[in-house]
N, C-alpha and C positions, 0 to 999 in steps of 0.2 A: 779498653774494649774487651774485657773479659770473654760474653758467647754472644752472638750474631745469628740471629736467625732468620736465613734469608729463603725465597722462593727460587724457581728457574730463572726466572725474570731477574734477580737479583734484587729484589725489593726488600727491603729491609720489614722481618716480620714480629720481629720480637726482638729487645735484646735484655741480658740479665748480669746486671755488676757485682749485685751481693754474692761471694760466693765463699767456700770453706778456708779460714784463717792458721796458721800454723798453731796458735794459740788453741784453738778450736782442738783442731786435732792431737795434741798432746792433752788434751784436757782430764786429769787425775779420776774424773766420772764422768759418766755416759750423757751426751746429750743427743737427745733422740728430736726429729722434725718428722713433721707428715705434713706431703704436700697435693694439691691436688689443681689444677691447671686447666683450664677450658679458652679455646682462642681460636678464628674459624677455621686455620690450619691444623688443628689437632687437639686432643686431649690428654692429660697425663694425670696420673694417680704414684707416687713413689714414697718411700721411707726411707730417712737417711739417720746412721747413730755412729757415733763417733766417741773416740776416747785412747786415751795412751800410746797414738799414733796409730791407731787403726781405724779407719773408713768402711762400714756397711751400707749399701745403698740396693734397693730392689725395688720394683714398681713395674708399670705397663703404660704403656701406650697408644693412642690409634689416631693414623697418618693420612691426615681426607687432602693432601698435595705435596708432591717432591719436595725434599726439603733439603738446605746445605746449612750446616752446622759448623761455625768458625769458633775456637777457643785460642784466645788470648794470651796467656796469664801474665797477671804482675813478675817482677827479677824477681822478689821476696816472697812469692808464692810458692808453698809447699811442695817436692817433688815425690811422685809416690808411684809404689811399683804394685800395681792394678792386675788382678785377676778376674777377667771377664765370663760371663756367663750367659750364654743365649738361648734362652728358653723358645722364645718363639719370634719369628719376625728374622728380619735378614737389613743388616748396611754397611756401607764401605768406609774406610777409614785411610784419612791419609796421611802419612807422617813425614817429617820433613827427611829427605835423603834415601826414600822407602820407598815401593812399589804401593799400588793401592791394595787393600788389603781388605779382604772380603770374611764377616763374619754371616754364619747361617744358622738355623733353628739346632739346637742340640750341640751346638761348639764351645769351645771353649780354649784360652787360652792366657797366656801373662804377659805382660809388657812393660818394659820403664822407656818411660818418653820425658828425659831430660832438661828439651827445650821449651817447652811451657807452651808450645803452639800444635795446633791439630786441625783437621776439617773431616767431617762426617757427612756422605750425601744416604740418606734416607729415601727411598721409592714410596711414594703413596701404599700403605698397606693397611689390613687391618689390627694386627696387633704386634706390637713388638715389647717382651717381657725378656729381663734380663737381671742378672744378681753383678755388683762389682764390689769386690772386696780388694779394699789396700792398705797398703799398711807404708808408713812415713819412710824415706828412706833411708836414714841411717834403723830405723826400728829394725828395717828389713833385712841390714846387714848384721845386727844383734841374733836377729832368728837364724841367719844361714850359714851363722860360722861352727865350721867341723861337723856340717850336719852334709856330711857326702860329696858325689862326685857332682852330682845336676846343680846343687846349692851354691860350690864351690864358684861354679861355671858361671853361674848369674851373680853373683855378688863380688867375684871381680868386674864383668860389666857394669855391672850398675856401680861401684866402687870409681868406676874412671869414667861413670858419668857420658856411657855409649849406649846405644839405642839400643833394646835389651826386648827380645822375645825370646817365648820358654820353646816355642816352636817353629823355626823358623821358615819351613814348607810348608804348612800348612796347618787349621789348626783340627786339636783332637776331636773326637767325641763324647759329648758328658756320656758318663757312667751310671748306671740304676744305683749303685752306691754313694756318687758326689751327688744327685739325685735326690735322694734321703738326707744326706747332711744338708744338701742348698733348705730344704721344706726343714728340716728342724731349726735353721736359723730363723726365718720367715715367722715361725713359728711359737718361738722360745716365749716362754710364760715366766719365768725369773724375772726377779727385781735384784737391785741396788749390785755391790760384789759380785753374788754369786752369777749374774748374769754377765758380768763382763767376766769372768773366768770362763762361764758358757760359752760365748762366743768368742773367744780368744782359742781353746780348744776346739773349736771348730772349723775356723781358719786355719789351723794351723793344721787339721786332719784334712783340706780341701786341698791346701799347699804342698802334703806329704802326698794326696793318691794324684796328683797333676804331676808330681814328679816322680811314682812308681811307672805311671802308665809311659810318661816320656821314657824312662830306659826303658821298658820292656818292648816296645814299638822301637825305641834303636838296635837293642840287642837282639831282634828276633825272636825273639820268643813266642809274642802272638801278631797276627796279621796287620801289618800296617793300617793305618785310617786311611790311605787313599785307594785301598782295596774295594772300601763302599765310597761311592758317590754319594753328594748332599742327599741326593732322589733318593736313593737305597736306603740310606737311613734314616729319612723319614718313614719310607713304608717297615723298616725293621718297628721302628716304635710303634705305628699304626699297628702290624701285627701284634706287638704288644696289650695296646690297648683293647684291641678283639678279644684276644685270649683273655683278660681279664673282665672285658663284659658280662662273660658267662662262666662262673669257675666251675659251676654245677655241671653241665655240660658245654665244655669246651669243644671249638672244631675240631677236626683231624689235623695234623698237618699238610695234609693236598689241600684239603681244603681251606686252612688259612695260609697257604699259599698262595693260593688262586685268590682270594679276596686281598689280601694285600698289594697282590700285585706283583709278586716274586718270585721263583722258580724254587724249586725245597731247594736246592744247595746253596744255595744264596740268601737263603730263609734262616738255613743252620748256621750258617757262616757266619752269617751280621749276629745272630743271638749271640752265638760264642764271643765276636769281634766287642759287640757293644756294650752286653751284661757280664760276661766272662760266665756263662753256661748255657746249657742246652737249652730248644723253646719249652721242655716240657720241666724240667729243673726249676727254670725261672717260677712256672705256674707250680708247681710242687710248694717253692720257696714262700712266692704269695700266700697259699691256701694256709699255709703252717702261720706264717707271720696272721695270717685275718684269723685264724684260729683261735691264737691266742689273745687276741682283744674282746675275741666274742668271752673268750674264757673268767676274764678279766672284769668286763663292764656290765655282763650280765646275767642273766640267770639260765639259759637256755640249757635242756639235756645235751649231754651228750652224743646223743646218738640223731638229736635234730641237729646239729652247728655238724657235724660229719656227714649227714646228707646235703645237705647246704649246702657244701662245699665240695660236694662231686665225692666224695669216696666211696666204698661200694661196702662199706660197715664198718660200727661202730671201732670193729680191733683193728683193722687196717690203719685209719683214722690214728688210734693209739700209738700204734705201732711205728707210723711215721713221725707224730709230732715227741716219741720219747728220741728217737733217732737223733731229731732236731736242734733238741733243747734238754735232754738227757733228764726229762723227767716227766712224768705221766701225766695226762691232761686233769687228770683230776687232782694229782698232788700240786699241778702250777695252781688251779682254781684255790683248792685250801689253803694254799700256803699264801693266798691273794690278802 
């Protein structure tokens, strides 16, 4: 009885046996599935690729009733240590010996779950989008040895085969950075090799900022994650998303505070907390990064792509994206 898919009722609503093979996942090349699922309890769209003991899996969902989710696995089914990623959508998880544990929109965190059993209760919603990357677990013990104090930490857990979280109060915040790497895995246009070296250095760049951001939220350095609430950090992204509807003319900040939802100091807070810089840095950041694609993909003057983009003339414009990228927009375009 590998997954179970049952209702409130307990009804049995689905169930699925085929599932990933130890073979599978050591497999020397990439084998990629696309799946897509339609059933009157819900809908799912996901890609799954695998290869040299690493597991990528991404997709979406949407949840037209409550749903409980039982996993199984065979003795001789693969044990892997999974880094979660939740885009959108919110459900519980519960592990054997473990409190129930609550994943929400924008979190993210790691786990090795040893015993091959789990249950997930999902809430009726409308979408639930998420990235899980794993890697086998002795692979995972090859990646983490002498690679620091956090690595150490988890790969003796997982080495004595104990219940293994990267965080164990609670989990972090994705970053505008893990953020960019999650979309360039999704996204990765490589074949054959080179793509599985792509996504092997991606993982492993996902792996390294999940374990900067864990010390630096131990050591103090910047403001714990339970500083903002799930709520908070939604509206932090929400402002985000404002200030990038309009880079031409962006609000103030009263006033994407007041649209958000959030008081300025709690406005500044979370930017700093979530993106690691200021709300008006981040929009700075964007403009310069969109700059350079318009630079890149087309033909526009310059002095049209710097009004576009809210600057108030053409040397300004300059001025910032040499700051940037140490090299003048017109010599990035030539040298394109």
């Amino acid at each position: 009885m590998p997954v179970v898919i049952t209702n409130d009722s307990r009804n049995v609503l689905h169930r699925e046996d085929k599932l990933l093979t130890s073979q599978e996942l050591l497999s020397p090349r990439i084998i990629e599935e696309e799946m897509k699922l339609q059933f009157a309890f819900g809908t799912a769209s996901f890609r799954e690729m695998y290869f040299d003991g690493l597991h990528i899996a991404f997709g979406h969902a949407h949840v037209y009733e409550n749903l409980n989710v039982a996993v199984e696995l065979a003795s001789d089914a693969p044990t892997m240590v999974s880094q979660h990623f939740v885009l959108q959508g919110n459900f519980m998880s519960n592990l054997p010996g473990k409190r129930n544990y609550n994943f929400s929109r924008l979190e993210h965190n790691l786990l090795y779950n040893p015993t091959l059993s789990e249950n997930a209760q999902i809430k009726k919603q409308d979408t639930i989008e998420m990235v899980s990357l794993s890697f086998a677990r002795d692979r995972f013990l090859e990646f983490a040895e002498n690679n620091g104090r956090v690595m150490d930490r988890l790969a003796e857990q997982v080495a004595g085969n104990k219940l293994v979280f990267l965080n164990q109060r609670n989990n972090q915040p994705i970053t505008l950075q893990m953020l960019k790497v999650l979309e360039e895995i999704r996204s990765c246009q490589f074949i054959g090799g080179i793509k599985k070296l792509f996504l092997q250095s991606k993982v492993l760049e996902l792996l390294a900022l999940q374990c900067e951001q864990y010390e630096r939220s131990e050591s103090g350095s910047t403001p714990v994650s339970a500083a903002l609430s799930a709520t908070d950090r939604e509206k932090v992204y929400y402002a985000r998303d404002l200030l990038m509807s309009d880079m031409q003319q962006p609000p103030s900040l009263r006033e994407l505070s007041r649209l958000a939802g959030l008081n300025e100091f709690k406005l500044k807070a979370g930017f700093k907390q979530v993106f690691a810089t200021t709300v008006f840095g981040y929009l700075n950041d964007q403009r310069l990064d969109h700059a350079r694609e318009l630079l890149l993909q087309q033909h526009k003057p310059l002095t049209d792509i710097a009004h576009e983009l809210g600057y108030s003339s053409p040397q300004h414009f300059s001025n910032a994206f040499s700051k940037k990228f140490g090299i003048s927009p017109g010599r990035a375009r030539r040298s394109n």
